[in-house]
ZAZA-814655 format. One record per residue (C-alpha): residue in one letter; x, y, z. Coordinates in pm, 1 decimal, always signed. Example, Ala and Ser with C-alpha at 12.3 -4.5 7.8 and 13.67 -1.06 7.14 Angstrom:
! residues 2
+------+----------+----------+----------+
| resn |        x |        y |        z |
+------+----------+----------+----------+
|    a |  +1230.0 |   -450.0 |   +780.0 |
|    s |  +1367.0 |   -106.0 |   +714.0 |
+------+----------+----------+----------+
This chain:
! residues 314
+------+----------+----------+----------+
| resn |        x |        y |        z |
+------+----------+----------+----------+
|    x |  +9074.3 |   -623.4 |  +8596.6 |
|    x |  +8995.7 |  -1004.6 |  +8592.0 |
|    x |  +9103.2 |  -1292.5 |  +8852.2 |
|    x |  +9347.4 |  -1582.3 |  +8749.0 |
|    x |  +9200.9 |  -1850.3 |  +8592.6 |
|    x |  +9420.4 |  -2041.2 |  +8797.9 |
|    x |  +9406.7 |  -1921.0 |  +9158.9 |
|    x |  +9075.8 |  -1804.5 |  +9223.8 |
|    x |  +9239.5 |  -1532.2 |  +9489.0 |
|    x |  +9467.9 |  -1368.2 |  +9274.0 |
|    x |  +9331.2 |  -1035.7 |  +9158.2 |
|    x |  +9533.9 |   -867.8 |  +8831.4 |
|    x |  +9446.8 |   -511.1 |  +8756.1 |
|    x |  +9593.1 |   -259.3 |  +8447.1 |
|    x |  +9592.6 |   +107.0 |  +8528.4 |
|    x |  +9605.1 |   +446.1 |  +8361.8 |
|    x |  +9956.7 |   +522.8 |  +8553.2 |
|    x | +10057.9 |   +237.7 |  +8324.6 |
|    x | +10055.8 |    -61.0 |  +8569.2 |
|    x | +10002.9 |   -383.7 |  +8650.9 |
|    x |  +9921.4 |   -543.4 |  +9008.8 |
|    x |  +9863.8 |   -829.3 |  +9180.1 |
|    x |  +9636.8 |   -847.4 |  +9473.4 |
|    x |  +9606.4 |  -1131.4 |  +9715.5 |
|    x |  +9245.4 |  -1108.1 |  +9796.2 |
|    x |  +9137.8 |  -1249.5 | +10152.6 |
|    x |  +8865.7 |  -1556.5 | +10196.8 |
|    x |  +8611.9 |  -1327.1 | +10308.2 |
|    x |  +8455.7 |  -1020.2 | +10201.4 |
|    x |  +8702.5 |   -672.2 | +10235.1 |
|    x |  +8735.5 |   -522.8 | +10540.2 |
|    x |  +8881.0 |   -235.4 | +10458.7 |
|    x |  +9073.5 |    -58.2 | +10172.5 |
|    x |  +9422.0 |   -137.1 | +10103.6 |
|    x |  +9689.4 |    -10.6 |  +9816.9 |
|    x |  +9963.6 |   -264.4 |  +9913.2 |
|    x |  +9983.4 |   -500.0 |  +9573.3 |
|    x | +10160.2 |   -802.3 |  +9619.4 |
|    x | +10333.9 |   -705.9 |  +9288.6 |
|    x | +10395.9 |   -445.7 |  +9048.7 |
|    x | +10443.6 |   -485.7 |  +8693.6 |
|    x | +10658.1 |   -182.3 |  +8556.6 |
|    x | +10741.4 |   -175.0 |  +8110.1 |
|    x | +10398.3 |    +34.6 |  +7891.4 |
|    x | +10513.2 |   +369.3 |  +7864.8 |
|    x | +10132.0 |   +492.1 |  +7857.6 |
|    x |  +9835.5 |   +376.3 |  +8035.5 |
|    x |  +9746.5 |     +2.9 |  +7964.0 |
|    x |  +9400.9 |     -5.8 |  +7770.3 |
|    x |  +9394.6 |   -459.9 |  +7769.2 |
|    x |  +9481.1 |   -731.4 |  +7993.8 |
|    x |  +9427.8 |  -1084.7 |  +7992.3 |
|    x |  +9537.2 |  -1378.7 |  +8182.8 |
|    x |  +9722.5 |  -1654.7 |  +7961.7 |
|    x |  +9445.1 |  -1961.7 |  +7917.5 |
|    x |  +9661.3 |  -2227.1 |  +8007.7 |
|    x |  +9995.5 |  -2123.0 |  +8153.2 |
|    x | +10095.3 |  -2069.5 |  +8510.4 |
|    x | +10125.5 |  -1704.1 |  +8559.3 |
|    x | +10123.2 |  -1557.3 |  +8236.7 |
|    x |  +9969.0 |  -1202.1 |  +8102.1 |
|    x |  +9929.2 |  -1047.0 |  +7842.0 |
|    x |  +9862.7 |   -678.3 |  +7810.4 |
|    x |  +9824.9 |   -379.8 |  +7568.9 |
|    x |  +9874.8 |     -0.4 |  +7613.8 |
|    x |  +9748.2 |   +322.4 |  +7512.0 |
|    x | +10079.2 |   +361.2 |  +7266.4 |
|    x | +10002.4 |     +8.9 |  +7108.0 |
|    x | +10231.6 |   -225.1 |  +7200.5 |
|    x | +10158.6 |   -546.6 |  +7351.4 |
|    x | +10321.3 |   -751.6 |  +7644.9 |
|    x | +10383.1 |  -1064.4 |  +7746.5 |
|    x | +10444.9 |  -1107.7 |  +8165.2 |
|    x | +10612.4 |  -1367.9 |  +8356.4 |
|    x | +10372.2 |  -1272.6 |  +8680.5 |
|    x | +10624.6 |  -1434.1 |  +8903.0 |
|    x | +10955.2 |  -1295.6 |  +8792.8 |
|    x | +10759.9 |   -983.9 |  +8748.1 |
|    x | +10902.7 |   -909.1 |  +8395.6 |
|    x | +10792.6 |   -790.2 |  +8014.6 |
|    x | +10953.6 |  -1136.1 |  +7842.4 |
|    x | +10822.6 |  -1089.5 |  +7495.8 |
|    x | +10720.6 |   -717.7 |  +7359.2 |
|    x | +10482.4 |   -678.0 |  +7011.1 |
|    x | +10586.2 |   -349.0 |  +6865.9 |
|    x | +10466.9 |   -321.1 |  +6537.3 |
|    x | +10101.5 |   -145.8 |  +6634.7 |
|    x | +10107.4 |   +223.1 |  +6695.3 |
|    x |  +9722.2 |   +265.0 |  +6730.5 |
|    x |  +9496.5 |   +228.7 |  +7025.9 |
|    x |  +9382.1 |   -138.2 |  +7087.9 |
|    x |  +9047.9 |   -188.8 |  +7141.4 |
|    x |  +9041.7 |   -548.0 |  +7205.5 |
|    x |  +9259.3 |   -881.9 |  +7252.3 |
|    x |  +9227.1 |  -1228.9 |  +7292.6 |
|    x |  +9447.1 |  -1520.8 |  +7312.3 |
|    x |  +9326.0 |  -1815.4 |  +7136.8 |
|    x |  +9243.0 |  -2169.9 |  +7285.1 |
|    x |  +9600.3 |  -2284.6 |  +7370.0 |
|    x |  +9792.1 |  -1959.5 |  +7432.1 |
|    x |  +9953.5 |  -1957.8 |  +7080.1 |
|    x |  +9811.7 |  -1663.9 |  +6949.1 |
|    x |  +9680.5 |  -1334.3 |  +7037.9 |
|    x |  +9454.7 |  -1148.7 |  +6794.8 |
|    x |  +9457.7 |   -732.4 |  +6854.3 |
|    x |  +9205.2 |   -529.2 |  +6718.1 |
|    x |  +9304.7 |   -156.3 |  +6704.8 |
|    x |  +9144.5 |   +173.8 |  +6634.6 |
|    x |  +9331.9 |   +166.4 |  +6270.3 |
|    x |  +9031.9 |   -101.5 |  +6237.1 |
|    x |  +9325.4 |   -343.9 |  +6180.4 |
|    x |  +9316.1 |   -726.4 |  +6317.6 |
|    x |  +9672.4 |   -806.1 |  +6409.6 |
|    x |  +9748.3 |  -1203.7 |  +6423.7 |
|    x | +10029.1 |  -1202.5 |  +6665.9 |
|    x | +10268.7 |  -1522.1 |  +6756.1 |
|    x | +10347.6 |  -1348.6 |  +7100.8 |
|    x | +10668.8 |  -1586.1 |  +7127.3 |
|    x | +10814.5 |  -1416.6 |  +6835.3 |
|    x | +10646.0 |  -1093.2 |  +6883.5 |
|    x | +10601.2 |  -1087.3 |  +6553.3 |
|    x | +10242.9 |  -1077.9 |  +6316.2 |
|    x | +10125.0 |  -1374.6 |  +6183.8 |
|    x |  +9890.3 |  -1164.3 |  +5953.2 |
|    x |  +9772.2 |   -748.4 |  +5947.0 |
|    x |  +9444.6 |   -758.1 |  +5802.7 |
|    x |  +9119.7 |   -484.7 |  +5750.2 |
|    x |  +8892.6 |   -547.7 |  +6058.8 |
|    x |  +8502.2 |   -380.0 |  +6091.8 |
|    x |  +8549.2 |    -11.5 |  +5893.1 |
|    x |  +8301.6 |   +154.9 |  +6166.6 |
|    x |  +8406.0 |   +378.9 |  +6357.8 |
|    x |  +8316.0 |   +227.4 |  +6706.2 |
|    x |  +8502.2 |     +8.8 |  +6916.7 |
|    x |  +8561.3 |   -366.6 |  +6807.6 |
|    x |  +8560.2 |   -695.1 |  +7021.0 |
|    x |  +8717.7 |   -992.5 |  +6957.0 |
|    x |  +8709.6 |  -1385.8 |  +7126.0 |
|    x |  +8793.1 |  -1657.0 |  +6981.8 |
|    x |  +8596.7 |  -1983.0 |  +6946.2 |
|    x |  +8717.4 |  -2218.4 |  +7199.7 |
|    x |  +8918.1 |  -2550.3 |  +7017.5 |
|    x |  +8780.6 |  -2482.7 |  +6698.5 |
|    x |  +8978.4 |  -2217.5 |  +6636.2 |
|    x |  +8803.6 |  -1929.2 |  +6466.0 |
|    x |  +8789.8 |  -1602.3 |  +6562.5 |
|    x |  +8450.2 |  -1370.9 |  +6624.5 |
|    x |  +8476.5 |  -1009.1 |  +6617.0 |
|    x |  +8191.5 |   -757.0 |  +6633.6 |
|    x |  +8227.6 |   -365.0 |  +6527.5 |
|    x |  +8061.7 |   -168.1 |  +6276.7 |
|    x |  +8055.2 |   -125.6 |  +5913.9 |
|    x |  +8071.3 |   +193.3 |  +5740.1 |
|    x |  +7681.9 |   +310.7 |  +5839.2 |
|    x |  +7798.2 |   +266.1 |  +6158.0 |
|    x |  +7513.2 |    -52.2 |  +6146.6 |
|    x |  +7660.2 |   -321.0 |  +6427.7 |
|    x |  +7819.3 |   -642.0 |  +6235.5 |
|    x |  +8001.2 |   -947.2 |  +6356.7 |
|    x |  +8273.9 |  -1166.2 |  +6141.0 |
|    x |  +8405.5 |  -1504.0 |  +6174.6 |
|    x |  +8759.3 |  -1554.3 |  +6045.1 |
|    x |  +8908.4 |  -1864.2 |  +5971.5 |
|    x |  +9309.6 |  -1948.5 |  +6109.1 |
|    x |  +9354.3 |  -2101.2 |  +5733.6 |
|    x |  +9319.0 |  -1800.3 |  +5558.2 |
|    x |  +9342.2 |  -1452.3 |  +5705.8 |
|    x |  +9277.2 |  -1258.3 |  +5407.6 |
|    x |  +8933.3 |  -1224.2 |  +5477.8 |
|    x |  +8638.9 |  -1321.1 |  +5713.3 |
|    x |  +8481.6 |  -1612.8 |  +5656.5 |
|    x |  +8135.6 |  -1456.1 |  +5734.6 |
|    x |  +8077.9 |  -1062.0 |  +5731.0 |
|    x |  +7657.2 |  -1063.4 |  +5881.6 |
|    x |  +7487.8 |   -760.7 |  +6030.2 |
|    x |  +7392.1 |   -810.7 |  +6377.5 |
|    x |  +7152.3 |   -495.9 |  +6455.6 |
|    x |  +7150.4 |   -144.9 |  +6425.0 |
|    x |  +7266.8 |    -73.3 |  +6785.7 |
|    x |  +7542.9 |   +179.2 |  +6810.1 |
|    x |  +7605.6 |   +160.3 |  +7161.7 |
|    x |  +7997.9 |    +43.8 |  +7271.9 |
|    x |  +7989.8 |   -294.0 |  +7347.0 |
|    x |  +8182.5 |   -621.8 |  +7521.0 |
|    x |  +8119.5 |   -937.4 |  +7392.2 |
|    x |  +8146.7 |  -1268.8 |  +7591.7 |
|    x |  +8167.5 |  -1671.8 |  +7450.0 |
|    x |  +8113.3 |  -1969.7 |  +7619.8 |
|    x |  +8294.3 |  -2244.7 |  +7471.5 |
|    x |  +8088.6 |  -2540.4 |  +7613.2 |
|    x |  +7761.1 |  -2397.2 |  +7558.9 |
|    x |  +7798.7 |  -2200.7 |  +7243.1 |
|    x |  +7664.6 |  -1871.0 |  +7385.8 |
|    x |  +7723.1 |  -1537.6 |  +7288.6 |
|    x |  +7677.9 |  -1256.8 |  +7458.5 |
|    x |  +7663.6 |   -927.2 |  +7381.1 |
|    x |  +7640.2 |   -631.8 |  +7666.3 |
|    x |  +7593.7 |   -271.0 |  +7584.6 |
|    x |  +7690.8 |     -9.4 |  +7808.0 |
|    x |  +7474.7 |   +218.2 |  +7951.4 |
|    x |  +7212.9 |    +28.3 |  +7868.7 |
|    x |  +6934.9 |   -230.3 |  +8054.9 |
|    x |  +6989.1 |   -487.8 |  +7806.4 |
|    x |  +7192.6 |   -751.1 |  +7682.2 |
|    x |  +7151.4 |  -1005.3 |  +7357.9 |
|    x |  +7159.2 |  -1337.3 |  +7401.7 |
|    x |  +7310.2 |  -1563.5 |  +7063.0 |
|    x |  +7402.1 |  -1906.1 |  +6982.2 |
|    x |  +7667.6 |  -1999.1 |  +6740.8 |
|    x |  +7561.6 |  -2218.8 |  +6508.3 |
|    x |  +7893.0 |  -2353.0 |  +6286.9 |
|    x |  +7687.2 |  -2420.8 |  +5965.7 |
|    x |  +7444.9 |  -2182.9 |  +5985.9 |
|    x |  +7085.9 |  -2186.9 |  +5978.0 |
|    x |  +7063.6 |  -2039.4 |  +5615.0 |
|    x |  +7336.0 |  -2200.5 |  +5480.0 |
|    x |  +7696.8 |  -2412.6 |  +5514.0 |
|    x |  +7862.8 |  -2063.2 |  +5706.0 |
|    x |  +7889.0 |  -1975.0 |  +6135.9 |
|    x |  +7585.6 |  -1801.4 |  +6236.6 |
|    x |  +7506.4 |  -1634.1 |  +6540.8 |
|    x |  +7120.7 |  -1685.1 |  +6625.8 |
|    x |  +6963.0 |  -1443.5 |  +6829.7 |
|    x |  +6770.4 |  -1651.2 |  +7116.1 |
|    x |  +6696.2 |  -1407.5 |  +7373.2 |
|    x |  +6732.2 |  -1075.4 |  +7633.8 |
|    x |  +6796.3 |  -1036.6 |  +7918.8 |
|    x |  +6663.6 |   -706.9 |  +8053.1 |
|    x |  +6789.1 |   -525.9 |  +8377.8 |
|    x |  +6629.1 |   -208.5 |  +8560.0 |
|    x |  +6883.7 |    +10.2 |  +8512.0 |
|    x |  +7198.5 |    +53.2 |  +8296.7 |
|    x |  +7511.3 |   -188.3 |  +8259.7 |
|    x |  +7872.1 |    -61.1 |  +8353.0 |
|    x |  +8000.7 |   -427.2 |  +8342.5 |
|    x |  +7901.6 |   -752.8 |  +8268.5 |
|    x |  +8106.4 |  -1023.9 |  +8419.6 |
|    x |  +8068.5 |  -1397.5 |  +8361.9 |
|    x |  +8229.8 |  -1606.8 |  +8665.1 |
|    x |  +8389.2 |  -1942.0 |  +8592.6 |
|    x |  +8176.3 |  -2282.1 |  +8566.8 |
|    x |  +8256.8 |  -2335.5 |  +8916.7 |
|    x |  +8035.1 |  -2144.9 |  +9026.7 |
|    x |  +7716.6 |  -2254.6 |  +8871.9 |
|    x |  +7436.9 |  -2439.2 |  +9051.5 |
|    x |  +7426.1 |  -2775.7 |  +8832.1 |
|    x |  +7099.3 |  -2911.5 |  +8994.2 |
|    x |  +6906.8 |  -2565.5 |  +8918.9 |
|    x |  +7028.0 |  -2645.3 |  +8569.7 |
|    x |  +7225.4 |  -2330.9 |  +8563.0 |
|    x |  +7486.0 |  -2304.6 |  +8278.1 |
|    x |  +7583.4 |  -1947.3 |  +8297.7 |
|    x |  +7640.8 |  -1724.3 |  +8589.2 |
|    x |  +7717.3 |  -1332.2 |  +8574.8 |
|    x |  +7767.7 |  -1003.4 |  +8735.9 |
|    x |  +7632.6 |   -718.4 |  +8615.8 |
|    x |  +7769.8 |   -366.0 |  +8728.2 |
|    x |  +7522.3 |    -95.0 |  +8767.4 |
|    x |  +7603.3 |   +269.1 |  +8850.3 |
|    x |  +7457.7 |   +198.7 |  +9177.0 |
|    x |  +7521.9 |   -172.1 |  +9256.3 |
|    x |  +7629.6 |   -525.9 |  +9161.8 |
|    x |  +7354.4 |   -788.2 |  +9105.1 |
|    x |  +7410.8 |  -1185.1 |  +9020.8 |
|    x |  +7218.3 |  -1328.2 |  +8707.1 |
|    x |  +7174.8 |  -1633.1 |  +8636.4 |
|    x |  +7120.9 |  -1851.2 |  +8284.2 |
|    x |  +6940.5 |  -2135.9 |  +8324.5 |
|    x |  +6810.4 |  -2395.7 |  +8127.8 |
|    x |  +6425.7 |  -2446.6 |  +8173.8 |
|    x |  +6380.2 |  -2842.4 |  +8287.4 |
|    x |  +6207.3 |  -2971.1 |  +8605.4 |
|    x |  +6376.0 |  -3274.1 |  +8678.7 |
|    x |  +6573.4 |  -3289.3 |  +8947.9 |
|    x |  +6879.6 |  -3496.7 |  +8862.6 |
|    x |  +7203.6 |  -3431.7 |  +8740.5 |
|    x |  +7173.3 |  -3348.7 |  +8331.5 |
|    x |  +7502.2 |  -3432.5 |  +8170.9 |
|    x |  +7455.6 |  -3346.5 |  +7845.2 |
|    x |  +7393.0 |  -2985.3 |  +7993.3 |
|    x |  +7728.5 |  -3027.9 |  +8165.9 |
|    x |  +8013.8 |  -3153.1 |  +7999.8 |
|    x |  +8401.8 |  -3099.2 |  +8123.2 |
|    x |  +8485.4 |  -2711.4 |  +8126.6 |
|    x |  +8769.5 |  -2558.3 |  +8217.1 |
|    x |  +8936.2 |  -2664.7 |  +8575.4 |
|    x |  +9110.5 |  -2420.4 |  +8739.5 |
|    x |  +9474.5 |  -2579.1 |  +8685.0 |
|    x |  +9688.1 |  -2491.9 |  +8483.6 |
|    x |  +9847.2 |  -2695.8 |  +8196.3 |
|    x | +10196.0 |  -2563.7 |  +8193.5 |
|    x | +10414.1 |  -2285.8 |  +8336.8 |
|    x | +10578.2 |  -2012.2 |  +8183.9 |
|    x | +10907.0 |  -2185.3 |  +8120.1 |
|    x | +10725.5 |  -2462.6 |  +7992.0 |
|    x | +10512.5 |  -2240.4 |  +7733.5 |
|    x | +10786.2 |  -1997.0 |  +7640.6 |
|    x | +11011.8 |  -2257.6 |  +7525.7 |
|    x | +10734.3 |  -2395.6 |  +7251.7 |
|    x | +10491.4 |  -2571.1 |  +7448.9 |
|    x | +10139.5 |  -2526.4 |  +7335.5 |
|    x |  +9836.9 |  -2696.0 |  +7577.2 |
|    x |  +9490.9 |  -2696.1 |  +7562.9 |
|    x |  +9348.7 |  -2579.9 |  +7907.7 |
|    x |  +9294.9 |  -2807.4 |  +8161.7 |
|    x |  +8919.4 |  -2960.5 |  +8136.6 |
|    x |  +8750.6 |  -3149.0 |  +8442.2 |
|    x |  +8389.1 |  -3285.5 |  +8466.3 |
|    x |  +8118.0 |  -3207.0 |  +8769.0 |
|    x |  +8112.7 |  -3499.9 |  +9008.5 |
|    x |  +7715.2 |  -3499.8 |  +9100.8 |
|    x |  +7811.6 |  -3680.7 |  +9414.6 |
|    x |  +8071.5 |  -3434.3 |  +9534.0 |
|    x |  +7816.8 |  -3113.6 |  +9467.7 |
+------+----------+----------+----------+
């Protein structure tokens, strides 16, 4: 499930009866427990394993089921516009990149497909991680490149950075850890954090990505720390910048899903002063988008919408 980046009410979930709806969720906390979507978005033929919300255009998602394929929704004429066909293995993850004009699919063929979802056509099929656990993919904000983590044949835990210019292999192929746990992975575009949550378990690593590298002229990501809960994570989810206290100097906030409850965390950065710190805040993403559907089916490609905090207005 995740909320539009858009309208911070409207709740999209992907089921296994091969599904998508649209809730309207109310100001307040739920009252009670309701089944009646305000749409329902009919076309996977198996249950849908992915879903994301387009990063810059007005009701737009894109999804991929059990049987491979991926979709592209107009939420508001509730209709599969563009369909990817050419994958016949279970995704495991998907990302659009920074404007909306591609969508990388990893699959359990350990395959990285490039797709131009306009076209619904591959931009480039290329070996991914050649472990046999699940593989995560985002990609890194304007710049472009993609970061995937999976596992290489010892089943040790690696992450690559690809490169848009030339698919034909990573730019950087690194071993993380040893971990072997299933994982979700999580970027921050303005603060260069990487996260990476395994489930079951109380922890959750803490990197920075560093575009030339500590060792060398090659993307690195640098552990920094870890963040340690009491008992095991179902979920991890990161809320928009929104919702961060500024004058706590708090860049990142979360929620992390236990088997038992839901807890906020908070990343801060560790200064005492008291005033507004701009270099720690610098414009993220607003929630508006930059085009509709119509707008971005017909060519347009937009970089998301960026606004700046107003210290006076928080």
């Amino acid at each position: 499930m995740e909320f539009s980046p858009f309208h911070e009410n409207m709740l999209a979930t992907a089921s296994a009866d091969a599904t998508i709806r649209l809730w309207a969720m109310p100001e307040g906390p739920l009252t009670e427990t309701t089944d009646k979507a305000e749409a329902i978005l009919k076309g996977h033929s198996k249950k849908i394993m992915l879903m994301q919300w387009h990063p810059s255009a007005e009701m737009t998602i894109g999804s991929a089921g059990q049987a491979g394929g991926v979709r592209i929704w107009d939420v508001q004429m509730e209709k599969s516009i563009y369909n990817y066909d050419k994958n016949t293995a279970v995704p495991w993850s998907m990302a659009w990149n920074h404007n909306g004009s591609l969508v990388s699919l990893f699959t359990k063929e350990k395959k990285n497909h490039i797709i131009d979802p306009r076209s619904s056509a591959s931009v480039a099929v290329v070996d991914a991680h050649q472990g046999t656990k699940a593989q995560r993919v985002q990609w890194k904000g304007a710049h472009n490149l993609l970061i995937s983590v999976g596992t290489n044949d010892f089943n040790d835990r690696e992450y690559m950075v690809w490169d848009p210019r030339d698919w034909s292999k990573p730019l950087v192929q690194t071993q993380l850890d040893t971990n072997t746990q299933v994982c979700w992975t999580y970027y921050d575009d303005i603060t260069n954090l990487f996260f990476v949550t395994n489930k079951g378990s109380t922890f959750t690593q803490m990197l920075y990505f560093s575009e030339m590298g500590e060792r060398g002229k090659n993307p690195e990501l640098v552990p920094l720390s870890t963040y340690n809960g009491k008992q095991g994570t179902h979920y991890f989810y990161f809320l928009p910048k929104q919702a961060v206290d500024p004058f706590r100097k708090e860049v990142l906030r979360a929620l992390r899903f236990t088997g038992k409850d839901a807890e906020f965390i908070t990343f801060k950065v560790p200064r005492k002063e008291e005033q507004f710190s701009t270099d720690l805040f610098p414009p993220h993403r607003a929630m508006k988008s930059a085009h509709t559907f119509e707008d971005w089916s017909k060519g347009a490609d937009k970089a998301p919408v960026m606004e700046a905090f107003d210290p006076e207005e928080l």
